[in-house]
C-alpha positions in Angstrom: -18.2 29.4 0.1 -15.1 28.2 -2.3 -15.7 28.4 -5.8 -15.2 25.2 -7.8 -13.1 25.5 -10.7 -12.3 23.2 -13.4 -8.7 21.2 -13.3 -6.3 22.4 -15.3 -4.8 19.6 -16.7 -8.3 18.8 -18.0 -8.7 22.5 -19.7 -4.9 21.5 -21.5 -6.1 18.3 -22.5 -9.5 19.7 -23.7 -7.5 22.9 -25.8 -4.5 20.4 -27.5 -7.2 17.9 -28.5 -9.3 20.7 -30.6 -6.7 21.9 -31.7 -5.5 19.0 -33.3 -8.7 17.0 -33.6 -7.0 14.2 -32.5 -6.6 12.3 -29.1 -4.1 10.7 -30.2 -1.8 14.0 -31.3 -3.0 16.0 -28.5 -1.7 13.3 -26.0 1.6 12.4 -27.5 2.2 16.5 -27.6 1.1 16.9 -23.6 3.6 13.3 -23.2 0.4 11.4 -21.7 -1.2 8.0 -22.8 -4.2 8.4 -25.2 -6.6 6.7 -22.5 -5.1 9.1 -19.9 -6.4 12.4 -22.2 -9.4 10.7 -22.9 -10.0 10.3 -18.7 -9.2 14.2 -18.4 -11.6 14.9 -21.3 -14.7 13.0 -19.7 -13.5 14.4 -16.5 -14.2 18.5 -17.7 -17.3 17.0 -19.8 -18.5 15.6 -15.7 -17.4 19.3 -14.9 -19.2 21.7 -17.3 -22.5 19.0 -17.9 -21.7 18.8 -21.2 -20.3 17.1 -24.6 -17.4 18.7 -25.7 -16.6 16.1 -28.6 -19.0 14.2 -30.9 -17.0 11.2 -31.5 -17.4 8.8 -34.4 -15.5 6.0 -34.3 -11.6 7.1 -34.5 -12.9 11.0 -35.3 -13.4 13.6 -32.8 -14.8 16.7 -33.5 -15.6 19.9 -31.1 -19.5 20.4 -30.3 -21.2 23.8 -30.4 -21.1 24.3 -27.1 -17.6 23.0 -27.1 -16.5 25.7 -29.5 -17.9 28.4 -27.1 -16.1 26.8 -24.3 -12.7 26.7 -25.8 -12.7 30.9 -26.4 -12.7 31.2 -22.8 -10.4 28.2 -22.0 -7.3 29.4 -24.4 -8.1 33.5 -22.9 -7.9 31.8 -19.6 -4.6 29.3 -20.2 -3.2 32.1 -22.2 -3.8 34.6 -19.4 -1.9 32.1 -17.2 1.0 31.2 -19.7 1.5 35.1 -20.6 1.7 36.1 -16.8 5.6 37.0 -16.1 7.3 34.0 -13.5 11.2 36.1 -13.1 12.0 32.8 -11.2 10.5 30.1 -13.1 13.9 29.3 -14.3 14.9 26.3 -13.5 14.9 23.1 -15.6 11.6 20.7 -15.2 12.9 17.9 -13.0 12.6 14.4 -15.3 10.1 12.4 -13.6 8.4 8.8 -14.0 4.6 7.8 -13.0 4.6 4.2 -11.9 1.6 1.9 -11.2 2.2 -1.1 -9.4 0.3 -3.6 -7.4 0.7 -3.3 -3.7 2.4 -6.3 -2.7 4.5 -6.5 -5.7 5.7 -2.4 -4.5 6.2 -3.6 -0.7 7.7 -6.9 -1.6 9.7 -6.5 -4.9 9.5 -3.0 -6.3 10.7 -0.9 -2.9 13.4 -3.3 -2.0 15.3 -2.6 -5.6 14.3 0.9 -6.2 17.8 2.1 -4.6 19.7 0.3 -7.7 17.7 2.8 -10.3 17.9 6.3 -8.1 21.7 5.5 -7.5 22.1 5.6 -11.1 20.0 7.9 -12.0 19.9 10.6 -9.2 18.2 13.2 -10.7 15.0 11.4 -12.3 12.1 11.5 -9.7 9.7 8.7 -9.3 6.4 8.3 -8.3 4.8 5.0 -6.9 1.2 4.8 -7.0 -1.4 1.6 -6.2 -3.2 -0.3 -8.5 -5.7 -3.3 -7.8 -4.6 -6.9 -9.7 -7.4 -7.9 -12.0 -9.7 -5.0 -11.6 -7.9 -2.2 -12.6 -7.2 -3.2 -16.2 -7.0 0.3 -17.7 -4.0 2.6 -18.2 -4.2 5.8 -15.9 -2.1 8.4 -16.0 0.8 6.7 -15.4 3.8 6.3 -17.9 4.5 2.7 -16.8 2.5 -0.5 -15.2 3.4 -3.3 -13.9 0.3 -6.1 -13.5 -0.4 -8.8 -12.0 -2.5 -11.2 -14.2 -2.6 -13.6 -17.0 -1.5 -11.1 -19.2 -3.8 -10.7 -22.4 -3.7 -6.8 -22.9 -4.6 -6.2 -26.4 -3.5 -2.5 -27.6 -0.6 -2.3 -25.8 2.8 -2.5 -25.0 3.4 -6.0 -22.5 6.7 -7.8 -21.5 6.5 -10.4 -18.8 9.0 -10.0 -16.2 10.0 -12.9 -14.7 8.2 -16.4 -13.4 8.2 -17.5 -10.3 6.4 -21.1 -8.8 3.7 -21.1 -6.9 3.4 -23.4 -3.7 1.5 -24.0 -0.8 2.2 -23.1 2.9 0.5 -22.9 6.3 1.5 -21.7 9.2 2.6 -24.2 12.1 0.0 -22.8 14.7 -2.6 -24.0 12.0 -0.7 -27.6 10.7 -1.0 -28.5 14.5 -4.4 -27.8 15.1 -5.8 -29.8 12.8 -3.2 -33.0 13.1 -0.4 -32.0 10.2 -0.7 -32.4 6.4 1.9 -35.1 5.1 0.3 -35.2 1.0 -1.5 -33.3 -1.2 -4.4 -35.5 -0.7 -4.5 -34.4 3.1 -5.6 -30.7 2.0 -9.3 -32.3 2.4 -9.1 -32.4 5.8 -7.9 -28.6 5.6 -9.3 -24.8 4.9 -8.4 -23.4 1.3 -8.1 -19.8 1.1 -9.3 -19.0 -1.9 -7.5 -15.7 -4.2 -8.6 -14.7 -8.0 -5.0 -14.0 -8.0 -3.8 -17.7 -7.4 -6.2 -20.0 -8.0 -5.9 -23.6 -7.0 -6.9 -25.7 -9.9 -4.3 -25.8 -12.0 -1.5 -26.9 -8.5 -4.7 -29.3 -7.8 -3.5 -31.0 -11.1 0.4 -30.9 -10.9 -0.3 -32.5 -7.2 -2.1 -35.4 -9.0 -5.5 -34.1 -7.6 -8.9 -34.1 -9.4 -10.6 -31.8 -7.7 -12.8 -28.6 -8.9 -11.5 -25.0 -7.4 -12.7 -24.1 -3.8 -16.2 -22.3 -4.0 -16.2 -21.8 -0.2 -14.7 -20.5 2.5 -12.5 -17.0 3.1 -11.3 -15.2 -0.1 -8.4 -12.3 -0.3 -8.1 -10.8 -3.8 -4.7 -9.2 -2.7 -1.7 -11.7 -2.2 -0.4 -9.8 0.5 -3.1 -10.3 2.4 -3.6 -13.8 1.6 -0.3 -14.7 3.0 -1.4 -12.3 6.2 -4.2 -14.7 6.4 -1.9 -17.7 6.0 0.5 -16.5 8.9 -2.7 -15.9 11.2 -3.6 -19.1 10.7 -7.0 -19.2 8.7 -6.1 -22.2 6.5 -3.6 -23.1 3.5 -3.1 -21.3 0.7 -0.9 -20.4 -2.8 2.4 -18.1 -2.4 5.8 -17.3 -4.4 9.2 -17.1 -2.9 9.6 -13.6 -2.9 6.4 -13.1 -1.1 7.1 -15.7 1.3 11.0 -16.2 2.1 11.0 -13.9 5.0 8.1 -15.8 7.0 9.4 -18.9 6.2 12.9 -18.3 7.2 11.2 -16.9 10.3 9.6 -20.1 10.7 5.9 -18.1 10.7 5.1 -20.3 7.6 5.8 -23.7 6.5 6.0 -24.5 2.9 4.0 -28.0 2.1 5.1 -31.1 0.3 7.5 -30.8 -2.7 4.9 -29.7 -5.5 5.6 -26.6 -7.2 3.2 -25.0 -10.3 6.3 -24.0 -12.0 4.4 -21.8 -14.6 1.1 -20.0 -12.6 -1.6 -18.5 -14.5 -0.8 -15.0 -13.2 2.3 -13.4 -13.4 3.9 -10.0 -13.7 3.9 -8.2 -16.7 5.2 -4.6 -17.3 2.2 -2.7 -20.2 3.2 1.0 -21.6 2.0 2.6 -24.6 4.8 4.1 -27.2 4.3 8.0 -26.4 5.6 7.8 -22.8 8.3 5.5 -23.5 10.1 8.1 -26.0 10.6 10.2 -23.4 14.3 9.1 -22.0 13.3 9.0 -18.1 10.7 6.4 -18.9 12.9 4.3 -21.7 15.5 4.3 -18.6 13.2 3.0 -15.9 11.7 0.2 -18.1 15.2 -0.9 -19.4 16.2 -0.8 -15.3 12.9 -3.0 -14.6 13.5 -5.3 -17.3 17.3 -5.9 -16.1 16.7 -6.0 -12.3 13.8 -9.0 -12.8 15.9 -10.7 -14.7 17.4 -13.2 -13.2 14.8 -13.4 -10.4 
């Protein structure tokens, strides 16, 4: 049967933190986010059964059984960092941690990313999911972009760009149930419902005074909400970007001329300071900002 041993990362995290009795230090030393140490903490706490740090408020300090543990974690990260590695020579490769939502990766992110590695060849980057709206804390990551109203007290936040939102159906659906020439028509018709785009506030710039649908399919991922859209489910909420392909395709048909020109949700780009010193992550967020510019 395989032993189970503790992560190392976590044992790192655990060592730089008493040494400094600091998250804060230990994390800006190891070139994570304080939230991510904190996560790798808990995570050997989980591991062993128990409290390595009393915390008090901002101070940390290193329980009993936390002192006895660290002996054998620095003999056992010393052990490894002492052990002779003749061809562990070569220079780190720079690399970024990215956290994106899914559909802005597949529909905006994946499509641009050749502009930043033809200029920058030798930084590596790594692409990983996050869920709009639910996953509201920093990982591990150096970078995030989210997709939400963008209130995120304690750190770093630039929007990145605004784009309308409108409403579309696909023709398979609009024939069905006898086309849908105004606004006021949508009462004849299924509203697919999405935390992510909401259909109050386009209810008023359409000159409708109606509450938000409480009924009836919801999709909390807007790629799927436009999947639903082309299969013909009903009408729902969608951007340009999202969109442009199935309408030009003809699978979708945008509706009416009304536009919410300034949705409640949009993308937004959140980092804390430590990462961002480093000069991979300062040149992937500068290459963010500039390629959803002029979106």
């Amino acid at each position: 049967m395989a032993t189970r041993l503790p992560p190392v990362h976590a044992l790192s995290a655990f060592e730089a933190a008493a040494r400094h009795g600091s998250f804060a230090i230990a994390a800006e030393e190891l070139c994570i986010t304080p939230s991510a140490l904190s996560h790798r903490i808990r995570l050997l706490e989980e591991f062993v059964g128990e409290r390595l740090f009393i915390r008090d408020g901002r101070t940390v300090t290193v329980s009993e059984f936390g002192r006895r543990y660290l002996d054998v974690v620095r003999a056992a990260l010393r052990t490894l960092t002492d052990f002779p590695l003749p061809h562990r020579n070569a220079p780190v490769q720079p690399r970024v941690k990215v956290t994106v939502p899914p559909t802005f990766a597949r529909y905006l992110l994946v499509p641009r990313l050749s502009g930043f590695t033809a200029l920058h060849p030798d930084i590596s980057v790594e692409i990983f999911l996050s869920v709009p709206l639910y996953d509201l804390s920093l990982s591990e990551s150096d970078l995030e972009v989210r997709f939400g109203a963008g209130n995120y007290p304690d750190i770093q936040t630039k929007k990145l760009f605004n784009e309308p939102a409108f409403a579309v159906a696909s023709p398979r659906y609009l024939e069905q149930i006898g086309g849908l020439k105004t606004p006021s028509d949508l009462q004849k018709a299924t509203l697919l419902r999405s935390a992510l785009e909401p259909w109050q506030p386009w209810f008023e710039v359409a000159g409708l005074d109606w509450p938000e649908p409480s009924s009836g399919l919801r999709l909390d991922d807007l790629g799927l909400l436009l999947e639903a859209i082309r299969h013909g489910h009903g009408v729902g909420l969608t951007r340009k970007h999202f969109a442009q392909e199935m309408i030009a395709s003809g699978e979708v048909v945008q509706l009416f001329d009304v536009c919410l020109a300034t949705p409640p949700h949009a993308y937004y780009v959140v980092y804390e300071e430590p990462p961002r010193e480093r000069p991979e992550v300062r040149l992937f967020l500068d290459w963010l900002m500039a390629a959803f510019q002029n979106v």
